[in-house]
C-alpha positions as CSV (number, residue, x, y, z in Angstrom):
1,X,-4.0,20.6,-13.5
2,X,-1.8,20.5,-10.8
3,X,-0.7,23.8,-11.5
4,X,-3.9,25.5,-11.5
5,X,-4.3,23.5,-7.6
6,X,-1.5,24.7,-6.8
7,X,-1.9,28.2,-7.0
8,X,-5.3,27.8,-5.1
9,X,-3.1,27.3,-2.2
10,X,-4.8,24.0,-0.7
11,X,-5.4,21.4,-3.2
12,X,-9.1,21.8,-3.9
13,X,-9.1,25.5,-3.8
14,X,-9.8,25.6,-0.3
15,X,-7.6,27.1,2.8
16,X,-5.0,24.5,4.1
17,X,-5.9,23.0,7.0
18,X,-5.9,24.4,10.5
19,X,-3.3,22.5,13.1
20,X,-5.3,21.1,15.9
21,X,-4.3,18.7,18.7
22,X,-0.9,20.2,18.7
23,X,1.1,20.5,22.0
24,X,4.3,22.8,21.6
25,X,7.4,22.7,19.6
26,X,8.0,19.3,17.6
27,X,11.1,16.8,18.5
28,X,11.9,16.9,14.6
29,X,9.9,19.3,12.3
30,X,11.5,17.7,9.1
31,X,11.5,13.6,8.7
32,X,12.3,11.7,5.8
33,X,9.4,9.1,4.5
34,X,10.6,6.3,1.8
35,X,7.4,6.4,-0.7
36,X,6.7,4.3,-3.9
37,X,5.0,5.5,-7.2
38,X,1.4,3.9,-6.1
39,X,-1.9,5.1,-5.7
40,X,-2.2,3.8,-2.1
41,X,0.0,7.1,-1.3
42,X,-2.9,9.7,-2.8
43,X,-3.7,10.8,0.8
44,X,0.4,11.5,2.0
45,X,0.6,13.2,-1.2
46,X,-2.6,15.4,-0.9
47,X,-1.3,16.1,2.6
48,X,1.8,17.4,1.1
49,X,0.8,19.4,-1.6
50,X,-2.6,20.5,0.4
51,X,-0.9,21.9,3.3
52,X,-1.8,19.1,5.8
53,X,1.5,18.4,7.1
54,X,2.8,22.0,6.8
55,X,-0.4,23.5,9.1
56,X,1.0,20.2,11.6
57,X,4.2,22.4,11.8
58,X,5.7,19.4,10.2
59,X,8.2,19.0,6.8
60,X,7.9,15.3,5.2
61,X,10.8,15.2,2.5
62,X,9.8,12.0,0.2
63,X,12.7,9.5,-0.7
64,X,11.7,7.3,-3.4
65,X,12.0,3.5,-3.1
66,X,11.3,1.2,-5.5
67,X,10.1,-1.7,-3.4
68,X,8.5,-1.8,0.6
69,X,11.1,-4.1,1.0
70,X,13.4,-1.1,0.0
71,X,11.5,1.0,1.6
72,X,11.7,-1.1,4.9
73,X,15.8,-1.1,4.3
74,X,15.9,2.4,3.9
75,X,14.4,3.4,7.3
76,X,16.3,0.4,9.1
77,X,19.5,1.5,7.9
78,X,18.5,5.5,9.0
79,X,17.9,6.9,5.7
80,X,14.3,7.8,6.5
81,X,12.5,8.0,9.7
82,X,9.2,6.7,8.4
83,X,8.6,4.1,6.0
84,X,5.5,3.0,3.4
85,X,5.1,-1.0,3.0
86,X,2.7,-3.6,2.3
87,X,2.6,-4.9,5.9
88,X,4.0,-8.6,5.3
89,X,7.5,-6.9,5.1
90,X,7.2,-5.4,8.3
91,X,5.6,-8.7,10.3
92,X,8.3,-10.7,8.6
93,X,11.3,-8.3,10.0
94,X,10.2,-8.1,13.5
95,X,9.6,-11.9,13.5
96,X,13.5,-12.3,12.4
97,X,14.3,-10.0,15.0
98,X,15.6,-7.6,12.1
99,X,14.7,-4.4,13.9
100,X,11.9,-3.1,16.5
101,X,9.3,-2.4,13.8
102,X,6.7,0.1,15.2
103,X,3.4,0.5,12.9
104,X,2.8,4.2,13.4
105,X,-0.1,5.0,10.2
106,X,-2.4,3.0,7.9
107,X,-2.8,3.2,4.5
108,X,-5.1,1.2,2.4
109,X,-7.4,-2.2,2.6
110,X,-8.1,-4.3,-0.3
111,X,-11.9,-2.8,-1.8
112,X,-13.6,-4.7,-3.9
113,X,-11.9,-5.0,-7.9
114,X,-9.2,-2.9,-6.9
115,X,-6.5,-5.9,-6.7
116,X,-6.9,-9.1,-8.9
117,X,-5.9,-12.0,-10.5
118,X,-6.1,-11.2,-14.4
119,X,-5.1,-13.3,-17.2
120,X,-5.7,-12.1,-21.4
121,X,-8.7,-13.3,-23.9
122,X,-5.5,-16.4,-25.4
123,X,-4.5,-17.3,-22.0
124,X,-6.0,-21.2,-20.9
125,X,-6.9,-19.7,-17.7
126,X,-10.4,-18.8,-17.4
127,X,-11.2,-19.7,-13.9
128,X,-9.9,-19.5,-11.1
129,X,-9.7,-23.3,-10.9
130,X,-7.6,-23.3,-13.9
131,X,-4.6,-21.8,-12.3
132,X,-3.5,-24.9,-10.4
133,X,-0.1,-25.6,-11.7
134,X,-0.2,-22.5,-13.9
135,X,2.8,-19.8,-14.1
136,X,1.6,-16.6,-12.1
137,X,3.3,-13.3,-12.2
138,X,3.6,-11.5,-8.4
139,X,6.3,-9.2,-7.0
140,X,8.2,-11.8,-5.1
141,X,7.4,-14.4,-3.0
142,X,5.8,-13.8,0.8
143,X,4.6,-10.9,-0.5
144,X,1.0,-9.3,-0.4
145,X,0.6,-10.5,-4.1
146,X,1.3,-14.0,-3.4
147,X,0.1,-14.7,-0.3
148,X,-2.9,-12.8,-1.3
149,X,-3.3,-14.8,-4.2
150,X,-2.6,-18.3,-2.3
151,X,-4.9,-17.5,0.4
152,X,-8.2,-16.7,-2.3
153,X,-7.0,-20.1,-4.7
154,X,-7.2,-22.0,-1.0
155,X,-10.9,-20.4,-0.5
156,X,-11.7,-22.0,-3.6
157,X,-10.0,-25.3,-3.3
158,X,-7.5,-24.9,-5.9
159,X,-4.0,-26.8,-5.4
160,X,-1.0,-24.4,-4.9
161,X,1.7,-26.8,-4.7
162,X,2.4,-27.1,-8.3
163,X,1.8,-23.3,-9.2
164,X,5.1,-21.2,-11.1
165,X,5.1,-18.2,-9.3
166,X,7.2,-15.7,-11.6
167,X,8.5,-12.8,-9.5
168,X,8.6,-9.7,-11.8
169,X,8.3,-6.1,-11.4
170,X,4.7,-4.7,-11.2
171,X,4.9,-2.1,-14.6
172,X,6.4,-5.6,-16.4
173,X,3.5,-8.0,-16.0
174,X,1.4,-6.7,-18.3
175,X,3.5,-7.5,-21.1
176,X,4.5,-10.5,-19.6
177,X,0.2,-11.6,-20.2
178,X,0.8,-10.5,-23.2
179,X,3.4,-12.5,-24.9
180,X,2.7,-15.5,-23.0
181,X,5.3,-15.6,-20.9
182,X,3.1,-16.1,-18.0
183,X,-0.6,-17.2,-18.1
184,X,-1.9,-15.0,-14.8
185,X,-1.0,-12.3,-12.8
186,X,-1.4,-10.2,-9.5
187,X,-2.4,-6.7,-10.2
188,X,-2.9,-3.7,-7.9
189,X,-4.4,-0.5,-9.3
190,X,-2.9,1.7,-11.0
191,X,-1.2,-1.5,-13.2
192,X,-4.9,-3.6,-13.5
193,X,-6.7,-0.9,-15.3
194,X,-2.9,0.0,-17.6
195,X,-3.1,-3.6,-18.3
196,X,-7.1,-3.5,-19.3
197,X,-6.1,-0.9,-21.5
198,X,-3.5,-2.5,-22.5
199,X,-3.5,-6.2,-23.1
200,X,-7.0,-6.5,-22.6
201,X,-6.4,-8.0,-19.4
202,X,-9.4,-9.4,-17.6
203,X,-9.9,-10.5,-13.9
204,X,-10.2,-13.8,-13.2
205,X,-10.6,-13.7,-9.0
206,X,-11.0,-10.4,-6.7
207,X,-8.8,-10.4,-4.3
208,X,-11.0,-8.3,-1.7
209,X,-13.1,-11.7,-1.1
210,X,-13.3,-14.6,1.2
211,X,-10.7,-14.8,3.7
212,X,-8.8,-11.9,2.1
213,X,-12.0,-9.2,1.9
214,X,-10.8,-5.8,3.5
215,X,-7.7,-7.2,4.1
216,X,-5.1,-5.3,5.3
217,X,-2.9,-3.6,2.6
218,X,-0.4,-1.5,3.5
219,X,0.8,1.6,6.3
220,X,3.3,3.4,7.5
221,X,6.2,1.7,9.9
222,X,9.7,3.5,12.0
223,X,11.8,2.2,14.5
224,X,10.9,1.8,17.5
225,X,13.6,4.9,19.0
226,X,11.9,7.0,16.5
227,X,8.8,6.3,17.9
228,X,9.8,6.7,21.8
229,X,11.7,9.9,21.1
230,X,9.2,11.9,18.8
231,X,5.9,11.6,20.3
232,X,4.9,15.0,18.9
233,X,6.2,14.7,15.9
234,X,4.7,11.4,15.1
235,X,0.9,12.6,16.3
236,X,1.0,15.9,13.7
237,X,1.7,13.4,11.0
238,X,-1.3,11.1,12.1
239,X,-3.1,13.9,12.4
240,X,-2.4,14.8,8.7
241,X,-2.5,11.9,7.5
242,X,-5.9,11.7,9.1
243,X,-7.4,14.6,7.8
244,X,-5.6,13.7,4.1
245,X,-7.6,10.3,4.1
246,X,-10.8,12.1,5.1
247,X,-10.6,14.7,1.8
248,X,-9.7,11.9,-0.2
249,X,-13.3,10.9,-0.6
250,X,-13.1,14.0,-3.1
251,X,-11.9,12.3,-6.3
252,X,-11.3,15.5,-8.0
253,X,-8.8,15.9,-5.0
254,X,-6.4,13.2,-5.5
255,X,-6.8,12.0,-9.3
256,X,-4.3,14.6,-10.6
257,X,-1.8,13.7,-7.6
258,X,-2.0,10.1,-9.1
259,X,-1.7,11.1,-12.3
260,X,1.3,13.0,-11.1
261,X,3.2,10.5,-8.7
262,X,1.4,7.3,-9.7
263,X,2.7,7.6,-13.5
264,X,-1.1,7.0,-15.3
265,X,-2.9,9.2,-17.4
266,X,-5.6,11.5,-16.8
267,X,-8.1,8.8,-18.2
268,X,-7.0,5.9,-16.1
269,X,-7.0,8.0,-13.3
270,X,-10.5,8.5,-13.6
271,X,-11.7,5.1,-14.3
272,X,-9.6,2.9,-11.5
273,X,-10.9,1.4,-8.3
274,X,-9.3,3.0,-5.8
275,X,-8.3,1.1,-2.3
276,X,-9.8,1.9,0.9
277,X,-7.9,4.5,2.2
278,X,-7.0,4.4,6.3
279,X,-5.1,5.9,8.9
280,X,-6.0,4.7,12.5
281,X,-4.8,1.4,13.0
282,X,-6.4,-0.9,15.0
283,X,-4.6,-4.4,16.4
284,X,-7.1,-6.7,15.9
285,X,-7.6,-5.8,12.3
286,X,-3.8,-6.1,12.0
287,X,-3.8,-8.9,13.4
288,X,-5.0,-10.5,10.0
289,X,-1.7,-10.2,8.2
290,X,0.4,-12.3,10.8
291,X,-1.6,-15.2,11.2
292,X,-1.9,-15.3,7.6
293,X,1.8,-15.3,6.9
294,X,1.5,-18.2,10.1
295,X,-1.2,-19.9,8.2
296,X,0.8,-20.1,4.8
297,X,3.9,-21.1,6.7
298,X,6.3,-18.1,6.4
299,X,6.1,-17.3,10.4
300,X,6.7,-20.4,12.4
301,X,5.3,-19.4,15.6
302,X,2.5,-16.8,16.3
303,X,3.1,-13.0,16.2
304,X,1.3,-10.6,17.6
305,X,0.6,-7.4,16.4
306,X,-0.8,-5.3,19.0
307,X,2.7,-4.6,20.6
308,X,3.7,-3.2,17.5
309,X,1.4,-0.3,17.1
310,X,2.5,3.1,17.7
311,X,0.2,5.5,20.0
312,X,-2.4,6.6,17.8
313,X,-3.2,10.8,17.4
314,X,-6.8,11.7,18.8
C-alpha cells in the first residue's frame, strides 16, 4: 500500500504541499525528532512521507525511542532537537529544574474509547468500582496511564490507596490480562483493539470522561536554546505539522502509515478509535496536565504552563 502512495508522490495521490508562511533560508534545514511506534504520530509521519515537511524546506530525521521518558532524555542530552512525549514527562522535568522544556507542537487529546481501563471476561473486575485494591497494569508510575486512571477511579469514588499498580511495557499487558497476572489495565490505541482481538479484552472505564474528557495527551517539546535560536525552522515544522493534522481527517491517509510505523495490521488499523489529533497549543488547555500532577501530589507547588509554550506558526 505504501508503495503504491508512494509513487503517487504525496500520500493520497495528490501534489505535496505548497510552502507558505516561509520567511528566507532556515537556521537548521535538518533536525532530529525522537518518535515512538504509536498512532498518536500518524500526522508527523504523513508529513514525512507526504511531502509536508520537505515543501517547509525542512529535513526531520526520526530517532526511535522506546519511551517519552526516553524520548525526553534523548533531546536533553542533544541527541535530537525535538522530542514526542505524553506531556507529564515534560511538566515533571521543568518542575525539577531538569532542563528549560519548551512545548513547541501538539499532538493528540484523549477522544472518546480511544484510551481505557480494560480487564478479560475471568477477571473479578467488572466495574469500575471493583478495581479498588486491585493489581492494574500502566507504563510506570506519574505517567499519563496512571494518573489518568487515578484521576477517573477518583470521579467515581473509588479508593486508590490500596491499588497494585504493575508497571509493564504497553505491547506486554495484554498477555499479562490474560494469564492473570494482573486483573486490569491502561490501554492506548493501537494496544486496546490488539488486546480485543486478542484476549478479548473489554473496557471497563473510558478514560476521555469526567475530569479527564479531552485531556491533554501528548506533543512535541525542545530546549529552550533550540527554540530561541531556530525561529524559522521551528515555524515550517508547525506549519507541517499543521497542515499533516488537517489531512489526517482522511483515514485512508494515515491507516497504512500506522500499519507501517505503529506495528498493527491492516484490519486493526481500520477498526481503532483514533485520538484527536492537534497541533496549535493553547496554555490554558495545557494548563490541565500540571494541576493534575499538583492535584495527585507529584508537583508540590503550582506550575504554570503558559511560559513554556513556544511561539506558535500562523
Amino acid at each position: 500500500m505504501l508503495a503504491t502512495l508512494g509513487a503517487c508522490g504525496a500520500l493520497g495521490g495528490d501534489e505535496a504541499p505548497k510552502a507558505s508562511g516561509g520567511d528566507g533560508a532556515l537556521e537548521k534545514p535538518k533536525i532530529k525528532v525522537a518518535l515512538l511506534p504509536v498512532v498518536d504520530l500518524a500526522p508527523l509521519r504523513l508529513a514525512q512521507e507526504g511531502g509536508y515537511f520537505k515543501a517547509e524546506g525542512l529535513e526531520v530525521e526520526a530517532v526511535d525511542a522506546p519511551s517519552g521518558q526516553a524520548s525526553m532524555t534523548k533531546m536533553i542530552g542533544g541527541e535530537v532537537d525535538i522530542a514526542f512525549s505524553t506531556y507529564m514527562p515534560f511538566f515533571i522535568a521543568k518542575s525539577k529544574g531538569a532542563a528549560d522544556i519548551r512545548l513547541v507542537a501538539d499532538a493528540v487529546s484523549a477522544s472518546p474509547k480511544s484510551n481505557a481501563v480494560v480487564t478479560t471476561p475471568n477477571s473479578s473486575v467488572k466495574t469500575i468500582n471493583d478495581l479498588a485494591g486491585k493489581k492494574i497494569a500502566i507504563t510506570d508510575k506519574n505517567t499519563a496511564s496512571h494518573l489518568l486512571t487515578v484521576s477517573v477511579m477518583k470521579d467515581h469514588g473509588v479508593d486508590t490507596s490500596k491499588v497494585q499498580w504493575v508497571p509493564m511495557a504497553l505491547p506486554n499487558i495484554a498477555n499479562a490480562l490474560g494469564s492473570g497476572q494482573v486483573d486490569a489495565g491502561y490501554l492506548p490505541e493501537p494496544f486496546l483493539t490488539q488486546a480485543s482481538k486478542v484476549v478479548g479484552a473489554t473496557p471497563v472505564v473510558d478514560i476521555a470522561t469526567g475530569a479527564t474528557q479531552d485531556f491533554p495527551l501528548a506533543g512535541f517539546g525542545a530546549l529552550g536554546s533550540f527554540v530561541d535560536k531556530n525561529p524559522k525552522t521551528l515555524a515550517a515544522f508547525q506549519r507541517a505539522l499543521t497542515k499533516a493534522v488537517r489531512d489526517s481527517a482522511d483515514r485512508s491517509k494515515i491507516e497504512p502509515l500506522i500499519v507501517k510505523y505503529a506495528k498493527v495490521d491492516a484490519e486493526t488499523a481500520s477498526l481503532l478509535t483514533l485520538p484527536t489529533f492537534g497541533s496549535t497549543l493553547d496554555a490554558r488547555r495545557l494548563q490541565r496536565v500540571p494541576d493534575l500532577l499538583l492535584q495527585t501530589g507529584v508537583l508540590t507547588a503550582k506550575l504554570d504552563a503558559a511560559p513554556m509554550l513556544a511561539p506558535q506558526a500562523g
